[in-house]
Every structure is written in C-alpha cells, then in structure tokens.
One Martini backbone bead per residue (centre of mass of N, CA, C, O) as a GRO file, in nm:
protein
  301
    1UNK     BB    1  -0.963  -2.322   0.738
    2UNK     BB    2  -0.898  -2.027   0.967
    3UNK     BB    3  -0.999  -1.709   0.880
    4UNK     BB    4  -0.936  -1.354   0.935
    5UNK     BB    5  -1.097  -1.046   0.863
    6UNK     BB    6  -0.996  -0.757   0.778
    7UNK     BB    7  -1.254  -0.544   0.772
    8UNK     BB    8  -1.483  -0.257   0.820
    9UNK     BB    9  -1.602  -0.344   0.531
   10UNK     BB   10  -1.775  -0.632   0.392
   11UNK     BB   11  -1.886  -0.460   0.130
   12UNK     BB   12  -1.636  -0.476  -0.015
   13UNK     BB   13  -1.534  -0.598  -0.294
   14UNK     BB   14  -1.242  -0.701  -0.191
   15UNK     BB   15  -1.387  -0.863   0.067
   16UNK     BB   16  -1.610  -1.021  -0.092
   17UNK     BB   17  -1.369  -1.187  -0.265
   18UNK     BB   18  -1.207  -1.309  -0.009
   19UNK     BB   19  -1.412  -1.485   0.101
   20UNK     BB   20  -1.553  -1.613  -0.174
   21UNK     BB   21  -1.235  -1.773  -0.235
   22UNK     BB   22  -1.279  -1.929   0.027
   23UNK     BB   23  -1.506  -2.077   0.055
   24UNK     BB   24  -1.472  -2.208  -0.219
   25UNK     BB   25  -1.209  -2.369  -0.045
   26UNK     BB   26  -1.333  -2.474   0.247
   27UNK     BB   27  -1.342  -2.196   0.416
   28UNK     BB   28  -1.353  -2.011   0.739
   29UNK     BB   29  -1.488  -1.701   0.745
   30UNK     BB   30  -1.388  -1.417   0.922
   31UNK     BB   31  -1.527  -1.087   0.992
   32UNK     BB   32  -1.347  -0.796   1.080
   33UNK     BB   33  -1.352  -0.483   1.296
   34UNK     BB   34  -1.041  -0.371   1.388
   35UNK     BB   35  -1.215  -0.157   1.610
   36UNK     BB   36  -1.385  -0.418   1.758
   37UNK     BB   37  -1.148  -0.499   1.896
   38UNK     BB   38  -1.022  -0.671   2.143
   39UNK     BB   39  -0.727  -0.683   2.410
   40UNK     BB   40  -0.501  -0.899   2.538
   41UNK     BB   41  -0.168  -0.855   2.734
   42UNK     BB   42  -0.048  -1.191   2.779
   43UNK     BB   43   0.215  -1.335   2.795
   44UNK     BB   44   0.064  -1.648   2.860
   45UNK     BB   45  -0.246  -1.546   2.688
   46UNK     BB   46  -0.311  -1.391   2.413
   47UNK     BB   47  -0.590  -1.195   2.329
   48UNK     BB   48  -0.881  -1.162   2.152
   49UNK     BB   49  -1.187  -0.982   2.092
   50UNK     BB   50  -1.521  -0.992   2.021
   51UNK     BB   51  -1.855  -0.950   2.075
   52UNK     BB   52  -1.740  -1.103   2.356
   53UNK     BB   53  -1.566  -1.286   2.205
   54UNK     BB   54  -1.299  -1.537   2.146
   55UNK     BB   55  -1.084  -1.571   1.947
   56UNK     BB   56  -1.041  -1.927   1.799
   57UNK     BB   57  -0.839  -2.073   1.558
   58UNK     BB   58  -0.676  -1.938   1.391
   59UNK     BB   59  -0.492  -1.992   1.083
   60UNK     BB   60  -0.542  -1.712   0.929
   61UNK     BB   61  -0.427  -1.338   0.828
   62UNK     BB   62  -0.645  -1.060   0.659
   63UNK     BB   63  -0.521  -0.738   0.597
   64UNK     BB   64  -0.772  -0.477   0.578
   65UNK     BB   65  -0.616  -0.161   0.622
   66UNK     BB   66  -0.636   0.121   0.646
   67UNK     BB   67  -0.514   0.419   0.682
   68UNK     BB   68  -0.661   0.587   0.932
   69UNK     BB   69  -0.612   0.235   1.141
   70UNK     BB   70  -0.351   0.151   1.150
   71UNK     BB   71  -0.263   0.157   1.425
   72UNK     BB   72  -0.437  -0.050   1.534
   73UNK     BB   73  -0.441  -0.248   1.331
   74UNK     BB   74  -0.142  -0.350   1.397
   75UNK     BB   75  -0.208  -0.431   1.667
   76UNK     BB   76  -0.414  -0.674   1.583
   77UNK     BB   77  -0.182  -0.828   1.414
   78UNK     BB   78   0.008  -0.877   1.618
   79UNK     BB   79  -0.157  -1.032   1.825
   80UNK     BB   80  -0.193  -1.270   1.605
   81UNK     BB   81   0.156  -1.290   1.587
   82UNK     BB   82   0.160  -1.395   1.867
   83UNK     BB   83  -0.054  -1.635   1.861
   84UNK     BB   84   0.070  -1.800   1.599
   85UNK     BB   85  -0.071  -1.629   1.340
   86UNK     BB   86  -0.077  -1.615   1.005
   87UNK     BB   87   0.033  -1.348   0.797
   88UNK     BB   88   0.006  -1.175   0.494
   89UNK     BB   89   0.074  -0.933   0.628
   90UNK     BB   90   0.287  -0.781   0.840
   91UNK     BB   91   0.296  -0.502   1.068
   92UNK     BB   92   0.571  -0.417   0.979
   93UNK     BB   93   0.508  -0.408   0.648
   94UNK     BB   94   0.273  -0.196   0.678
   95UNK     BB   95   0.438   0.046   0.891
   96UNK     BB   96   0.638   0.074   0.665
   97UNK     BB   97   0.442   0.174   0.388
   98UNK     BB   98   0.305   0.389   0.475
   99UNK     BB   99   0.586   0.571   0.519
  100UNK     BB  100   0.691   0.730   0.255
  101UNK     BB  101   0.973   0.805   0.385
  102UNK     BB  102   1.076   0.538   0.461
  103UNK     BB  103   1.023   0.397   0.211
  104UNK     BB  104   1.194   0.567   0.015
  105UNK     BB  105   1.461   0.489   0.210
  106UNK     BB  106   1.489   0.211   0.108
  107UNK     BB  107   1.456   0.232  -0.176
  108UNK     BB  108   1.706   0.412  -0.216
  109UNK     BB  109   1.897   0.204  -0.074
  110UNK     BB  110   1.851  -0.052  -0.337
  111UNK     BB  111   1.810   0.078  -0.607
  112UNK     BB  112   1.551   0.196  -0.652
  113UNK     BB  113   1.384   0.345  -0.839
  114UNK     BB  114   1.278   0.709  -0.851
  115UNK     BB  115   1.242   1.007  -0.770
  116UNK     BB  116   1.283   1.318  -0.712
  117UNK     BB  117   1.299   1.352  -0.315
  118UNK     BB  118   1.180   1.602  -0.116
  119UNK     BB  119   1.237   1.700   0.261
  120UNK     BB  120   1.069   1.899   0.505
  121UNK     BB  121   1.000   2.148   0.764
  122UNK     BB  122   1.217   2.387   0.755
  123UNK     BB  123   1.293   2.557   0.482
  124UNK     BB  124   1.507   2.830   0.457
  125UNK     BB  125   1.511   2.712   0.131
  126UNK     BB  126   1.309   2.692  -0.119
  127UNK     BB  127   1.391   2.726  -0.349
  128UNK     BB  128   1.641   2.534  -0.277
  129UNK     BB  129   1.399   2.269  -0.294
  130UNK     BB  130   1.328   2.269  -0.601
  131UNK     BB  131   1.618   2.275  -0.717
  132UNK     BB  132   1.660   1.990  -0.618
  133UNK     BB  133   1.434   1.854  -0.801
  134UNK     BB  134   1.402   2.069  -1.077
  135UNK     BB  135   1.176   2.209  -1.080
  136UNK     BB  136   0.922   2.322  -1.229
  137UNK     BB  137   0.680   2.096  -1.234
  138UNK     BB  138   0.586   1.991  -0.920
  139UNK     BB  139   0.517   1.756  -0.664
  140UNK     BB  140   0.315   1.761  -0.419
  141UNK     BB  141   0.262   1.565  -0.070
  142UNK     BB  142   0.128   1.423   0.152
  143UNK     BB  143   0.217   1.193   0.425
  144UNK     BB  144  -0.106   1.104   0.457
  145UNK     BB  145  -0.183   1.084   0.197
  146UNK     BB  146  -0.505   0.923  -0.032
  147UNK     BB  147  -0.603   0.825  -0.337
  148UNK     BB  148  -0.507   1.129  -0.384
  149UNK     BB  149  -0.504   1.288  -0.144
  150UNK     BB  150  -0.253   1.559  -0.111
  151UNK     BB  151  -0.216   1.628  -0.429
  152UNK     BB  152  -0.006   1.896  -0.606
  153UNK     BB  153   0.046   2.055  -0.880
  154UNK     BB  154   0.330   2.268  -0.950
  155UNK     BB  155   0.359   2.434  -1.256
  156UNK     BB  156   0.525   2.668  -1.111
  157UNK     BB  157   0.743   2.846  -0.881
  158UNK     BB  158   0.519   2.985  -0.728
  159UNK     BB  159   0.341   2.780  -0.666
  160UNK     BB  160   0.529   2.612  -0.508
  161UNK     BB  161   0.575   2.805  -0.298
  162UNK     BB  162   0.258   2.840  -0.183
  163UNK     BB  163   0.229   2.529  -0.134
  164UNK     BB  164   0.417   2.491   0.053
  165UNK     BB  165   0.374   2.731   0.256
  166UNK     BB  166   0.094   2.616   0.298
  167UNK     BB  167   0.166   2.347   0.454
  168UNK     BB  168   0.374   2.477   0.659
  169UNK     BB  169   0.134   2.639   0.795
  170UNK     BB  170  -0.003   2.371   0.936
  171UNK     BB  171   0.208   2.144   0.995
  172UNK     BB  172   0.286   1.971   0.751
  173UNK     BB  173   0.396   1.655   0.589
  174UNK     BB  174   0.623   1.679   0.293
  175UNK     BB  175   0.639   1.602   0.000
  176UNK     BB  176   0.860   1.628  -0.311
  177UNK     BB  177   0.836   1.630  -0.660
  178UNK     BB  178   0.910   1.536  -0.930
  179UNK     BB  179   0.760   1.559  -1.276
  180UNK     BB  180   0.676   1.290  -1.511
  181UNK     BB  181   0.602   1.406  -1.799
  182UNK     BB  182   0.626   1.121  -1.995
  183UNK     BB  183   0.328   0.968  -1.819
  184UNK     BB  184   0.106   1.194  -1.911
  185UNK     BB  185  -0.102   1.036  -1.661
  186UNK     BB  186   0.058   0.733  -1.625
  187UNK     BB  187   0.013   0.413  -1.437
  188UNK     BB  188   0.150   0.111  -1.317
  189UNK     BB  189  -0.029  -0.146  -1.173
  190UNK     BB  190   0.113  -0.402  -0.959
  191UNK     BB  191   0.043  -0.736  -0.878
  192UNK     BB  192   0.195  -0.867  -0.580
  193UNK     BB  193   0.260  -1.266  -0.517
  194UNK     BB  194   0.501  -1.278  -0.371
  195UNK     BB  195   0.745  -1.345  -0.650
  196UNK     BB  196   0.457  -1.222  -0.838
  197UNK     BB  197   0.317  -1.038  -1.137
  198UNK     BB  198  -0.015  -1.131  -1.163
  199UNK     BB  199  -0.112  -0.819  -1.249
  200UNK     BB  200  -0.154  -0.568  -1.492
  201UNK     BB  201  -0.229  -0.187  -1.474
  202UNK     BB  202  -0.353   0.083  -1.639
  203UNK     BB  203  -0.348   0.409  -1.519
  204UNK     BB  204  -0.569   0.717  -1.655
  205UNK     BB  205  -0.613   1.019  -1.645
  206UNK     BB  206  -0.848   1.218  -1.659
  207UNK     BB  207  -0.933   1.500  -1.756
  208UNK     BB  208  -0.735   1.736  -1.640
  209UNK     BB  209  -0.582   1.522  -1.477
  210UNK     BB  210  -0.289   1.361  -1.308
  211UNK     BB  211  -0.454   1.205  -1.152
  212UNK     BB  212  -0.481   0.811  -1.147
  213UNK     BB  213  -0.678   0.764  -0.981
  214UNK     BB  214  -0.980   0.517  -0.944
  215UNK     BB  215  -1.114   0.772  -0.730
  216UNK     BB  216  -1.051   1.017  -0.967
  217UNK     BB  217  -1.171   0.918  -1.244
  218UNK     BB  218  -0.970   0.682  -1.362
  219UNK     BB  219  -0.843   0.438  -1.598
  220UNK     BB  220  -0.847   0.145  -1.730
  221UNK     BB  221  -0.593  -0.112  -1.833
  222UNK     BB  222  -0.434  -0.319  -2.014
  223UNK     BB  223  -0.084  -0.464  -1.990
  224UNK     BB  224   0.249  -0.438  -2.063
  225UNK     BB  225   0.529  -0.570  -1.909
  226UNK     BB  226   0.851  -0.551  -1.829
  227UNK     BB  227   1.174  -0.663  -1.704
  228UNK     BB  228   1.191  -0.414  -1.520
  229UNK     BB  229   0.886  -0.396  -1.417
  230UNK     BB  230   0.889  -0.636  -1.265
  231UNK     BB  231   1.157  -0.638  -1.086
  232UNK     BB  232   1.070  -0.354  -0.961
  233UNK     BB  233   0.811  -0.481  -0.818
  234UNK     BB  234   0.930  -0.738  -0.630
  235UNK     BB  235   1.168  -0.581  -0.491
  236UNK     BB  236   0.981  -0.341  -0.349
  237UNK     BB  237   0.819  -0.555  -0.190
  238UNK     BB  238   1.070  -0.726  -0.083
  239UNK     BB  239   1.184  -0.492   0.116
  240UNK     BB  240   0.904  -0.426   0.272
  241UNK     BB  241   0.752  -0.716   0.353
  242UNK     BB  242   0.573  -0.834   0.130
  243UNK     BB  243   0.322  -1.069   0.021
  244UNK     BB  244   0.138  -0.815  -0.079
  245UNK     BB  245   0.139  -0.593  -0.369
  246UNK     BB  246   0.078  -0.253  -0.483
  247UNK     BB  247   0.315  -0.166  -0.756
  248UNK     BB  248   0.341   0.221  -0.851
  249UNK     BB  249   0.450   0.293  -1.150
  250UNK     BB  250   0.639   0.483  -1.386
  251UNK     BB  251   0.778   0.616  -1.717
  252UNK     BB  252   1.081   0.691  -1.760
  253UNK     BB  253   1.368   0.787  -1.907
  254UNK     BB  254   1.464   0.625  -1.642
  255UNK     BB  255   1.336   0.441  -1.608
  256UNK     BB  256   1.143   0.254  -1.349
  257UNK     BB  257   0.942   0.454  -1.105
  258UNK     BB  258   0.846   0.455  -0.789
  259UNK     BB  259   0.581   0.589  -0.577
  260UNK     BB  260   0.435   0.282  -0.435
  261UNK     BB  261   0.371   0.061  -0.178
  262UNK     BB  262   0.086  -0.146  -0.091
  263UNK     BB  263  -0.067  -0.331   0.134
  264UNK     BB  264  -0.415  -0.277   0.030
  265UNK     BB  265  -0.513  -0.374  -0.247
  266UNK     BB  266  -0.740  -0.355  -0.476
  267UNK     BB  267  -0.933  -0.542  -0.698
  268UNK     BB  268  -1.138  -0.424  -0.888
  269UNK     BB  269  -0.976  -0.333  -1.096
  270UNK     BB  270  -0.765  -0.577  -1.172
  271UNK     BB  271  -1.025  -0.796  -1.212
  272UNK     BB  272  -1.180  -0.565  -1.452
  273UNK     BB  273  -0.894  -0.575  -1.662
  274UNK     BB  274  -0.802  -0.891  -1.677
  275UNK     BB  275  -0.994  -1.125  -1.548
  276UNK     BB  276  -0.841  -1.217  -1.281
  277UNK     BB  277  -0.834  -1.421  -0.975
  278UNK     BB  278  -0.698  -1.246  -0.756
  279UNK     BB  279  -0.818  -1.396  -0.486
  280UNK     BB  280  -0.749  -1.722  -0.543
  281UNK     BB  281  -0.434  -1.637  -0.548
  282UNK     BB  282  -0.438  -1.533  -0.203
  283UNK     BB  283  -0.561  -1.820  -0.126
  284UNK     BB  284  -0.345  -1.948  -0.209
  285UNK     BB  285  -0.066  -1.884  -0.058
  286UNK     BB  286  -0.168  -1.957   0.195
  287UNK     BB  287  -0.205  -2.259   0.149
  288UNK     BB  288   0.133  -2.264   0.128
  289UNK     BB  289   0.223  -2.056   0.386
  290UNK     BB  290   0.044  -2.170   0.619
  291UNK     BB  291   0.181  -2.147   0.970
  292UNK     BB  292   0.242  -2.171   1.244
  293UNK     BB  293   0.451  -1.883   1.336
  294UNK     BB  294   0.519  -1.751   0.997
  295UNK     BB  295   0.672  -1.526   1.120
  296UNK     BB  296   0.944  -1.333   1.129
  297UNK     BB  297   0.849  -1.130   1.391
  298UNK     BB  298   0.660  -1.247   1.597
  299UNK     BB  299   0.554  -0.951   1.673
  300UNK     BB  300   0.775  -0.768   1.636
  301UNK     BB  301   0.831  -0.400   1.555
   0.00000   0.00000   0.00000
C-alpha cells in the first residue's frame, strides 16, 4: 500500500513513528509538508503536485495537520478525497473538531457530558454570564487556542471580569467554562481508534498549574477507566466522525466530561505511559478500512 503523511515535519515523534509502523508492515510511505503541496482543481482530473511532480498512486492518508494550519490542510486532505484516496480521519470531522464552539454544541446536543460553557461576542452583562456558568472560579479559553496556549483560571469574580474583559478588548472569541474542581488538575486522555479506547492516560498538572497539557509540564501516568468513560470517549469520536482521536475526559461529581476531542493526537505521551504499540494499531485500521473512494464526504462539506 502507498500512504502519504501529512506532516509539516518528519522528525516529530508521532510522524516518525506512524512512518516507521507502516514500513514495518511492508507499506511505501511518503511524507509530505502539506504547506508546499500545491492542487489542481479540475473536475476531470484533480491532481495534487509536492516538489514539481504530480502524487499518484497513493491508496491512503494519514492527516497530521496542525491546528495553524488547518485551513490549508483540510483543503489538501479534500482534494485526496475528490481523488477518491481513502483518508484517516476526513478533512470535514477535522475542521468540525477544530471548531471548539461547534464540537461542543455538537456534543451537547447527542447528550454527552460536558462543562458547563458560556459563549458570547460583547455581553451587555459579564457579570451575569459568569453567574450562567456558576460563578468564579471559571476557566477562561481561547477558541482557537491549543497545547493549552489561552487558557486561564479567574479564581475571583474580579478576576474573571478583568480577564473577559481582557479578551474582548482585543476581539478575541472565547469559551467561559465552569472550573472542575473535583478533578484536582488531572484529565484523562483517551486514544480511540475506530470503535475502540485503545489506550488511556492520566496527565497531572504540574505544580502550581492547572493546565494538564504535557507541553506545559504536566505529567502522564497508566489509568484503568471506567465503562462510563470508555463509552463516552468512543460516542464524543463518532459524533465528530473521527475514525482516530484523543479524547479528553475530567471527572466530576456528575460523571464524565468532555474538555475536547482532538482529530491529531500526539503518541508519544500515550506510547511512553502504557507501552502500547499505538501506531502500529493506527495501521491496522488503515489496512482493514482503505479503499479508494472510502468516505463519507467523497470530498464535500
């Protein structure tokens, strides 16, 4: 089989190991910076072109695109799509989880567990879209922040007016979201592929931080999780129409709740805490589900 790998650089962890799991399995794998492919858009013949020459033959892609640069990679994972190579995850449930606002009212709307989360443009009363969330202390959120960049606890009520008003001062789009304290600055990151939570871990805040992310210094450890947290990270994947995503539980007193469902989940975190081979699972999937013209979207949305 020839895969191409979207990834703007080869040496990260997750790229040389998703390279190295297909190879293994007697698979031609090229990587591509999904910033200098360049398209044709025609009707009869779309073609993708890298380096002056024409990509042909690839009988499937695997989409590691950046939250940066999003827009183009959806559009390069699309035109592989109209080309009726079977895509990884399909470039409309990546730029519908990308969405924070849209994957969240997505999520609430199939009935999974979430924070409580304010959203507004210029509200006439901050006071009383915090008093809608519960009241400080309340996570403030970036929409288009990631890594955990843009996120930040307003322990007071002052605080958290200053910090609204703060982001609305630049015309910033942001989430309001309840502070889950119950789950002490620990989440729980779920690998799901396919139908299936392959492999979970706990990331710990570091001390003194909230934010569990582990580019911010958080650390990871082996969890068992629960059939409530297993279904519920498997439903919150297939809601966004991701056949691979890292979904990111807390748990609180009303069970668990989704943070975010990432559509290009990192592995070294997940493969370094459970010692699982998590990539050579993500090319089995591939090898049981690639056929030309296999998605949804054949290319649209």
């Amino acid at each position: 089989m020839k895969i191409a790998l979207l990834s703007r650089n080869a040496k990260l962890y997750s790229t040389r190991r998703l390279k190295e799991a297909a190879e293994e399995r007697g698979h031609d794998v090229q990587t591509i910076d999904v910033l200098r492919a360049y398209m044709n858009i025609a009707s009869h013949h779309p073609t993708i072109h890298y380096k002056g020459e024409a990509i042909e033959g690839i009988d499937a892609v695997i989409p590691r695109i950046g939250a940066s640069v999003t827009f183009y990679g959806a559009a390069v994972l699309r035109q592989f799509e109209m080309m009726g190579v079977y895509p990884l995850n399909e470039s409309v449930a990546i730029t519908r989880s990308r969405d924070k606002l849209r994957s969240l009212q997505l999520l609430s709307r199939k009935g999974i567990g979430l924070p409580l989360t304010g959203f507004a443009s210029k509200p006439d009363d901050i006071k009383d879209m915090i008093k809608m969330v519960g009241g400080a202390p309340l996570v403030v959120k970036l929409l288009e922040g990631t890594q955990g960049i843009g996120v930040v606890l307003a322990e007071t009520q002052k605080a958290a007016e200053s910090v609204i008003e703060g982001f609305m001062g630049v015309k910033a789009n942001i989430l309001v979201q309840e502070y889950i304290k119950e789950s002490k600055g620990a989440d729980i990151r779920c690998f799901v592929i396919g139908n299936k939570v392959v492999a979970s871990m706990q990331r710990k805040a570091a001390p003194g931080e909230f934010r569990s992310n582990l580019h911010r210094g958080g650390t990871s450890s082996l969890i068992r999780i629960t059939p409530e947290e297993r279904s519920t990270a498997v439903r919150a994947a297939k809601i966004m129409g991701l056949n691979v995503a890292g979904v990111d539980l807390l748990r609180s007193n009303h069970g668990p709740v989704v943070m975010e469902v990432n559509s290009s989940p990192g592995l070294e975190g997940i493969e370094k805490a459970t010692g699982k081979d998590i990539a050579g699972q993500v090319i089995d999937y591939i090898e049981k589900n690639a056929k030309a013209g296999n998605t949804k979207t054949k290319g649209q949305g």
